[in-house]
ZAMAR-99214 format. One line per field, with one value per atom (N, C-alpha, C, O): residue number from 1; atom name; residue in one letter; z, y, x. Coordinates in steps of 0.2 Angstrom, whole numbers. Each point is the difference from the previous one (the first is absolute). Example, Ala and Ser with C-alpha at 12.3 -4.5 7.8 and 13.67 -1.06 7.14 Angstrom:
zanu	[1,1,1,1,2,2,2,2] $
vodren	[N,CA,C,O,N,CA,C,O] $
marlum	[A,A,A,A,S,S,S,S] $
z	[39,0,0,3,-7,1,3,1] $
y	[-28,6,6,-1,6,6,5,6] $
x	[66,-4,4,5,-7,4,-4,3] $
END
This chain:
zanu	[1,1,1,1,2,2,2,2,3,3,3,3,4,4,4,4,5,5,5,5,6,6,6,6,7,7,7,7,8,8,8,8,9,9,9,9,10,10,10,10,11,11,11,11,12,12,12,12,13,13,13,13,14,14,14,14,15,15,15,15,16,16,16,16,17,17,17,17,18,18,18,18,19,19,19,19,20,20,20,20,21,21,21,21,22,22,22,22,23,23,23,23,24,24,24,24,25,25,25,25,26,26,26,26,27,27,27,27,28,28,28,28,29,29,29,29,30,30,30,30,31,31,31,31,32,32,32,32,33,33,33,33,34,34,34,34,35,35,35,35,36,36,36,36,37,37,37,37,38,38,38,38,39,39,39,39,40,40,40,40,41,41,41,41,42,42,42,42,43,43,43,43,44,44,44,44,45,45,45,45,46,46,46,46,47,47,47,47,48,48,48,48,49,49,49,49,50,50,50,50,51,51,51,51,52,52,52,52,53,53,53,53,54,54,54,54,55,55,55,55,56,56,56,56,57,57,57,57,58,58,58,58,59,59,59,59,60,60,60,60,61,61,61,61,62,62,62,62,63,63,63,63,64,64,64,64,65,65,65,65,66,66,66,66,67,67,67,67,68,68,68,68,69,69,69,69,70,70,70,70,71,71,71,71,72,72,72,72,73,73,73,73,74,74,74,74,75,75,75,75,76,76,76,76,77,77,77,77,78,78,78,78,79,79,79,79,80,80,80,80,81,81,81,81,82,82,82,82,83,83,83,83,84,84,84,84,85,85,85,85,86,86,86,86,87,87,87,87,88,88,88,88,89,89,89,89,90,90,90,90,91,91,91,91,92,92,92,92,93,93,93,93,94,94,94,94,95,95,95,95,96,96,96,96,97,97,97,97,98,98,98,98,99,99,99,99,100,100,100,100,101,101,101,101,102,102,102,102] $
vodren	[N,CA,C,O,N,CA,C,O,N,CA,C,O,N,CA,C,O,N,CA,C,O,N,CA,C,O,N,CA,C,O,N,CA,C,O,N,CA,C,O,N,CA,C,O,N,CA,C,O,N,CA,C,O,N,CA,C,O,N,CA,C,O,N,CA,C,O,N,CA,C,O,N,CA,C,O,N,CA,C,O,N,CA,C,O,N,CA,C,O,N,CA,C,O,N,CA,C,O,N,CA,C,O,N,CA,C,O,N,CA,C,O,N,CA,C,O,N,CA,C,O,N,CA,C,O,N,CA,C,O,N,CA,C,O,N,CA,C,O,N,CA,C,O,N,CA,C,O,N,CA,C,O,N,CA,C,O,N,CA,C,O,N,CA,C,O,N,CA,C,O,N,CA,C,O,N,CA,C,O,N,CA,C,O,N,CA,C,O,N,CA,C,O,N,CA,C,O,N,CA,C,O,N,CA,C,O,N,CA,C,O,N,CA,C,O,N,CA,C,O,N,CA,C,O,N,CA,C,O,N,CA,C,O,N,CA,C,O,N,CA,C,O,N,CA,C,O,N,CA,C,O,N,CA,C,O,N,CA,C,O,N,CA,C,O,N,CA,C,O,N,CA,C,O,N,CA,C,O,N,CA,C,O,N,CA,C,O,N,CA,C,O,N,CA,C,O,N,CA,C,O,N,CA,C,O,N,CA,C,O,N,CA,C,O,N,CA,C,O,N,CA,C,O,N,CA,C,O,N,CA,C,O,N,CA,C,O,N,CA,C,O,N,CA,C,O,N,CA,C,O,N,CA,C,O,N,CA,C,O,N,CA,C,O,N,CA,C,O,N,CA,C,O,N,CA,C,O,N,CA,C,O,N,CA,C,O,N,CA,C,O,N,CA,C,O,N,CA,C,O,N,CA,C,O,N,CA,C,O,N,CA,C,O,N,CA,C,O,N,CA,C,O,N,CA,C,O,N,CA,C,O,N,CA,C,O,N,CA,C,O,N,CA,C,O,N,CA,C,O,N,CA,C,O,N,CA,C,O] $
marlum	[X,X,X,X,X,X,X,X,X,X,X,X,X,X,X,X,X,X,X,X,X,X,X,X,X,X,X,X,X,X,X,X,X,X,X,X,X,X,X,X,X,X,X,X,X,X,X,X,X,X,X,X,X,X,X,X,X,X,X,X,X,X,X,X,X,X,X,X,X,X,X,X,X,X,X,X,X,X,X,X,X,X,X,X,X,X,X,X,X,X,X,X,X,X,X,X,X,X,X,X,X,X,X,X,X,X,X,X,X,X,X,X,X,X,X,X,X,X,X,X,X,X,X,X,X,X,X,X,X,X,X,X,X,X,X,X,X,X,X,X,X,X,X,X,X,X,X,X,X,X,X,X,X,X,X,X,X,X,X,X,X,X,X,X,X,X,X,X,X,X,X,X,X,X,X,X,X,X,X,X,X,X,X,X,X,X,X,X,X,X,X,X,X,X,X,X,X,X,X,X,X,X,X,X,X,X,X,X,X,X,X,X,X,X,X,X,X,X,X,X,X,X,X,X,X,X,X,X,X,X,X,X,X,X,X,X,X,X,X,X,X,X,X,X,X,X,X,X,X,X,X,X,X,X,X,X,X,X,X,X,X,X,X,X,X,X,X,X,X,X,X,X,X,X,X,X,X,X,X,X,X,X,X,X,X,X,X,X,X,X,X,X,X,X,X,X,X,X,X,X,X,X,X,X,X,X,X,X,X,X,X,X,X,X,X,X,X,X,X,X,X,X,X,X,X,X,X,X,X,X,X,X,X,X,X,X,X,X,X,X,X,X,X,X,X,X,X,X,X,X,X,X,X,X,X,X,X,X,X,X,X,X,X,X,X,X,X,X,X,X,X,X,X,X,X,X,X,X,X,X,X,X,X,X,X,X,X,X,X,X,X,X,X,X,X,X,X,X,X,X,X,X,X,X,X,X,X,X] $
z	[136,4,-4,-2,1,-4,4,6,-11,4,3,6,-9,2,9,5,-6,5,9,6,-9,7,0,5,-11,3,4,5,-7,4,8,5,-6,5,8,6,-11,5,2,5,-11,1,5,5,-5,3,8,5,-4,7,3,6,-13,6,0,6,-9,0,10,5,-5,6,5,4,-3,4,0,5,-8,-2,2,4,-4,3,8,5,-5,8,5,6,-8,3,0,5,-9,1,-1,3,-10,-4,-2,-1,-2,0,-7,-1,-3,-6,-4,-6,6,-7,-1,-5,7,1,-2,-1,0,-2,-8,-3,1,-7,-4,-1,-1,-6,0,-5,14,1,-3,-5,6,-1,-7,-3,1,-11,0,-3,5,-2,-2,-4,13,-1,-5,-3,3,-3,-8,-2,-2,-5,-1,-4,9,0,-1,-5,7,2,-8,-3,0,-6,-6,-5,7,-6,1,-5,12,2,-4,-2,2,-5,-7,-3,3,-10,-2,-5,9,-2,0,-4,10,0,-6,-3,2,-6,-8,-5,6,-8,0,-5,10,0,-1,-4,6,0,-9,-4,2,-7,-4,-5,5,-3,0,-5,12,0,-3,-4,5,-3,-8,-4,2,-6,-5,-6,10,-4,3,-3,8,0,-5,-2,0,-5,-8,-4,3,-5,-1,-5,11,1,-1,-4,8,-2,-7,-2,-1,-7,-3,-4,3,-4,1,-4,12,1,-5,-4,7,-6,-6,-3,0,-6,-4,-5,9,-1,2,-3,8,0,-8,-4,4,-4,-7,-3,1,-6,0,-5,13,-1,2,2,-3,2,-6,-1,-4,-6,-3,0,-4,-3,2,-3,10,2,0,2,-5,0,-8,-5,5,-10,-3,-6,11,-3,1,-1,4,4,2,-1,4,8,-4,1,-5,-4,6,3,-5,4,6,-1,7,5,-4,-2,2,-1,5,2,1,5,-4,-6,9,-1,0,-4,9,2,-4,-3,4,-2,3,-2,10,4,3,3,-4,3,7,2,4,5,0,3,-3,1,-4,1,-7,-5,2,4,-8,1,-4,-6,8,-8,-1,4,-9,-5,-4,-2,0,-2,-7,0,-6,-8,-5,1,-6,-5,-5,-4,2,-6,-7,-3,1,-8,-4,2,-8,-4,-6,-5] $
y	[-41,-2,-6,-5,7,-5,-9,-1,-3,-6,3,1,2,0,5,-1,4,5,-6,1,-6,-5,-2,1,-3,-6,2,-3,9,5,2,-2,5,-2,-5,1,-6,-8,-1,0,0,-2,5,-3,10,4,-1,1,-4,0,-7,-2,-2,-8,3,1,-1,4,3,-3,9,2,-1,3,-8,-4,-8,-4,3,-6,4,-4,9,3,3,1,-2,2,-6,2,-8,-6,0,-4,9,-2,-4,-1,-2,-6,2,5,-12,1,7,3,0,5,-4,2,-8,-4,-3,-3,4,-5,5,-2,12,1,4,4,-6,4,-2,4,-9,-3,4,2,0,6,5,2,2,5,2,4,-9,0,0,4,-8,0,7,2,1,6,5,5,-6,5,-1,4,-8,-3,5,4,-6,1,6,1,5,7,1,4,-6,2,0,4,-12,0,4,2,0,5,6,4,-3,8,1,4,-10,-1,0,3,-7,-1,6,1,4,8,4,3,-4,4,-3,2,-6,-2,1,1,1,1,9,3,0,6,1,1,-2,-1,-1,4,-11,-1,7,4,-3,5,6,3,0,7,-3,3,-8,0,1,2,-5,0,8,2,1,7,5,5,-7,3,0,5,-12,-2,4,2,-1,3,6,4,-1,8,4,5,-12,2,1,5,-12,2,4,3,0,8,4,3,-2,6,1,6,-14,0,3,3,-5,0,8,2,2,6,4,3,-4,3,-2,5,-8,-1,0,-1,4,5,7,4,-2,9,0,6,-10,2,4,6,-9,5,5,3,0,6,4,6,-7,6,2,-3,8,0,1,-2,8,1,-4,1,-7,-4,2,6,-10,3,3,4,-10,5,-7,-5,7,-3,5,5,-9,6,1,-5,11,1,4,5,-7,4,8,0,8,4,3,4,-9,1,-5,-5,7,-6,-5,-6,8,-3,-7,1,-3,-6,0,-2,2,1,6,-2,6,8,0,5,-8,3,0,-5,11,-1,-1,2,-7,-3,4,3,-3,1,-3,-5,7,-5,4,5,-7,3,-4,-6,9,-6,-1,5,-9,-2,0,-5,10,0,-3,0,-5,-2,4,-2] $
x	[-60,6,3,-3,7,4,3,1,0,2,6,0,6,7,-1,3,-7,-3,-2,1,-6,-2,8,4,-4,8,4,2,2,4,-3,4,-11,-3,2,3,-6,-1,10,3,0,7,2,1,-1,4,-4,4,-10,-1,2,0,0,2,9,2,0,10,-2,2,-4,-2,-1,3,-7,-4,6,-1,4,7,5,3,0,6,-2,3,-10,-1,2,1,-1,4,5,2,5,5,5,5,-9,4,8,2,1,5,0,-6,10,-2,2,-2,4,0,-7,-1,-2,-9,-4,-5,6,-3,3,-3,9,1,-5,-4,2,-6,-5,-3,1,-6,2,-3,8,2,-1,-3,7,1,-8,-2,-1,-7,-5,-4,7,-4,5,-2,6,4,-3,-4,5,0,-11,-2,-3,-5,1,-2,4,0,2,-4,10,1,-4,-1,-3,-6,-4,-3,2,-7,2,-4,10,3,-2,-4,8,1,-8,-1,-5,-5,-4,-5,7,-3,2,-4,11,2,-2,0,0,-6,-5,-3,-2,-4,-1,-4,8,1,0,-5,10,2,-5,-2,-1,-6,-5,-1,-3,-3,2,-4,11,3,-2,-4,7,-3,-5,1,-6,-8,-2,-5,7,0,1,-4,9,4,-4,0,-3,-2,-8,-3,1,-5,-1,-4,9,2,0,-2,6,3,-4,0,-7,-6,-4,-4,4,-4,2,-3,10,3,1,1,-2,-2,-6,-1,-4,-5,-3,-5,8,-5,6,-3,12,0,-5,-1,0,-3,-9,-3,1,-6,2,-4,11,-1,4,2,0,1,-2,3,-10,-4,-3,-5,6,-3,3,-2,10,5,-1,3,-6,-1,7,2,3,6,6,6,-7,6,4,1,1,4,8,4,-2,7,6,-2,9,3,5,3,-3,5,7,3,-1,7,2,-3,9,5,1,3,-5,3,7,3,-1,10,2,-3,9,6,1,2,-2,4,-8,-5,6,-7,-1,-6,11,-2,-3,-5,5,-5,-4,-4,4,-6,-7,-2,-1,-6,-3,1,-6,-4,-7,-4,2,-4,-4,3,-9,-1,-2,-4,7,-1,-1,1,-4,-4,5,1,2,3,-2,-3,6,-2,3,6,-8,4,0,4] $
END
């Protein structure tokens, strides 16, 4: 649980618990901005967090992929060759997979 997560918390129930008296509405905007202002950071602060993580997922990913292809390498004795499109048209094609001679 995050700090921004209590504060929001605490603020949105004294706001609450303060409007249930019936104060004039100028006496509570600063609550308001307050909690309002907390909700945002609670956002911004979920969404870096998201990003970092997608990140280091990604980074992680990549070194799997890295690493199994370069142990199924050498078990391909004839190599895999490169995909080439059968058709012309690239939406429809169908791929193949053929070995490139030089």
């Amino acid at each position: 649980m995050s700090i921004a997560t209590v504060a929001l918390s605490g603020s949105a129930a004294w706001l609450i618990v303060r409007s249930a008296q019936r104060p004039a509405l100028l006496s509570l905007t600063m609550l308001m901005g307050v909690v309002q202002l907390l909700a945002l950071g609670k956002a911004a602060g979920r969404y870096g967090e998201r990003v970092s993580t997608h990140q280091a997922a990604l980074r992680i990913m990549a070194r799997v992929r890295a690493m199994t292809a370069l142990r199924l390498e050498p078990l391909v004795p004839a190599g895999l060759g490169r995909a080439v499109p059968t058709s012309s048209r690239r939406s429809s094609a169908t791929w193949t997979r053929s070995r490139i001679c030089s």
